[in-house]
N, C-alpha and C positions, 0 to 999 in steps of 0.2 A: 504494500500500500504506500504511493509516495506522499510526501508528509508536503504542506502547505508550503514548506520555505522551498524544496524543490523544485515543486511545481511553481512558482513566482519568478526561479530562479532559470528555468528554463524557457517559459513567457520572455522575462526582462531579456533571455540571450538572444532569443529568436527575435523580438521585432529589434533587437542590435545588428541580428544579421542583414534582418529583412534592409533595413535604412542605411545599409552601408553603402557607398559606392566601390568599395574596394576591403578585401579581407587575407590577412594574413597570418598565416598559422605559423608558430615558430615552437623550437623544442629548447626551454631555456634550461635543460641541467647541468647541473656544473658550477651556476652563475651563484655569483655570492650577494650579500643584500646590500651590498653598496653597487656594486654593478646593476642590479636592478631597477634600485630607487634611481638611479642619474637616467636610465633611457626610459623609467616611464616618466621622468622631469622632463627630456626632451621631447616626448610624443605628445604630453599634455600643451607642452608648449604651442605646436603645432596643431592643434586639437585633434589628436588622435588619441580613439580610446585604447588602451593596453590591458588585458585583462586576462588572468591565470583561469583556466576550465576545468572541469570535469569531463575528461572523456566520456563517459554515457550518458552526461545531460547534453554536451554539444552535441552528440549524435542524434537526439533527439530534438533539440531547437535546430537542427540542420535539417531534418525530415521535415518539423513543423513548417518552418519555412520555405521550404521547396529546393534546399541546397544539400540534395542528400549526396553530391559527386564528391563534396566535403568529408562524408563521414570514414571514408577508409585512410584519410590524414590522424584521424583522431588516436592515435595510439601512443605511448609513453606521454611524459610531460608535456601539455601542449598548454602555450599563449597565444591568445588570440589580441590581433590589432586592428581596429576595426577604423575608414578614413572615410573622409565625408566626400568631397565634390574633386579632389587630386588625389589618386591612385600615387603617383610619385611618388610625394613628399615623405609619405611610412618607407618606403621599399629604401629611399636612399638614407632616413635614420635607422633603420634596421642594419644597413649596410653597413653606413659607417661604424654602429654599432661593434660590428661584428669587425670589419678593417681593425678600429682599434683597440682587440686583441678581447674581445666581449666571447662568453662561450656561450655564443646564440647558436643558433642553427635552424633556417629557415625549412621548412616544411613543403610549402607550397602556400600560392598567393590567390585569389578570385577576384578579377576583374571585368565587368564587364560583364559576368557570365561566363567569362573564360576562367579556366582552369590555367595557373602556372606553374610550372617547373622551379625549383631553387634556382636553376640557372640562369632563366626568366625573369624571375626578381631581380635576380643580379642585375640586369640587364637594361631592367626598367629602372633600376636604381641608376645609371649611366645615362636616363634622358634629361633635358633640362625640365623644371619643372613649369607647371600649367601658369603660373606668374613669370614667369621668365620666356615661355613662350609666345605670352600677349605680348609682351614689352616688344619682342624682336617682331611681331607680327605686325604691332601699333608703329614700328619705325620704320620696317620695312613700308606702309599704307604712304606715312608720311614724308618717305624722302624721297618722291617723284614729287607731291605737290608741293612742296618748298622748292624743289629744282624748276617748276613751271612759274611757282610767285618769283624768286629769282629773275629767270628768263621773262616772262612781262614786267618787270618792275625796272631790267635793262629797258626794256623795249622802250616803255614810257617816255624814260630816262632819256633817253636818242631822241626818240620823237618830240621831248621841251626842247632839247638841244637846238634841232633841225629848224624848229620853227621861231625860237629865238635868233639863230644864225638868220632865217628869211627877213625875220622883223628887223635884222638890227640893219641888214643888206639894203632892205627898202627906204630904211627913215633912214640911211645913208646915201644912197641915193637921192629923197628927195631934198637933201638938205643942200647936196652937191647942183642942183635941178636949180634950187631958189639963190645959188651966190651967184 
């Protein structure tokens, strides 16, 4: 008979699962509680939740929710990281995590609906991320119409010239006209 805090506790994981946009399952044994406490300091930072499971309740907020390709990840110690709107951001604090000298070991990642490989995450941890890809997208939009305001704002610039130079030709002219 599962007891009330269970059952609450596999509800609260499942609509966790449900509202992720990205989930990352890691194997953290080994890790000591100062290693721990610093990366879920830096996930919280990034607002990513970090959160230690129960293998047979995630298997079941993973059914509940429709994310049963999860459940054969669920074995030995497993941390689940759960991100909102960039998949990135977790895979490359996981990463670096792990670069310096963290005894993480990722699992597999769900993105999208896709399933990842450890070597997958890696891998997505080597994109830039979803803020840094606007910036270059927002610069990339912008430095054709700065090269256009630019090139009309030459043009203008000639064309007072042009017509200064007419005016100053003609009321030289007629002043040469009137002596």
């Amino acid at each position: 008979m599962p007891t009330v805090q269970k059952v609450d506790a596999v509800s609260s994981l499942s609509q966790k699962m449900t509202g992720a946009g990205a989930i990352f399952l890691a194997d953290f044994s080994g890790i000591d509680v100062a290693s721990v406490t610093e990366l879920r300091r830096s996930l919280r930072k990034a607002g990513i939740e970090y959160q230690v499971v129960k293998n047979r309740l995630a298997k079941l907020a993973a059914s509940e929710s429709g994310l049963d390709v999860l459940n054969e990840h669920f074995e030995g110690p497993t941390a689940m990281a759960f991100a909102g709107d960039d998949p990135v951001e977790p895979a490359k604090l996981l990463q670096k995590f792990i670069d310096d000298g963290g005894k993480l070991s990722i699992k597999t990642g769900l993105v999208d609906g896709q399933v990842l490989t450890p070597e997958a995450v890696g891998e997505l941890a080597k994109l830039p991320s979803r803020d840094e890809l606007i910036g270059k997208l927002v610069g990339t939009v912008n430095a054709p119409l700065y090269g256009l305001a630019a090139v009309l704002n030459g043009l203008l610039r000639n064309l007072v010239g042009v017509l200064g130079a007419i005016e100053k030709e003609k009321s030289g002219g007629a002043d040469a006209a009137g002596e």
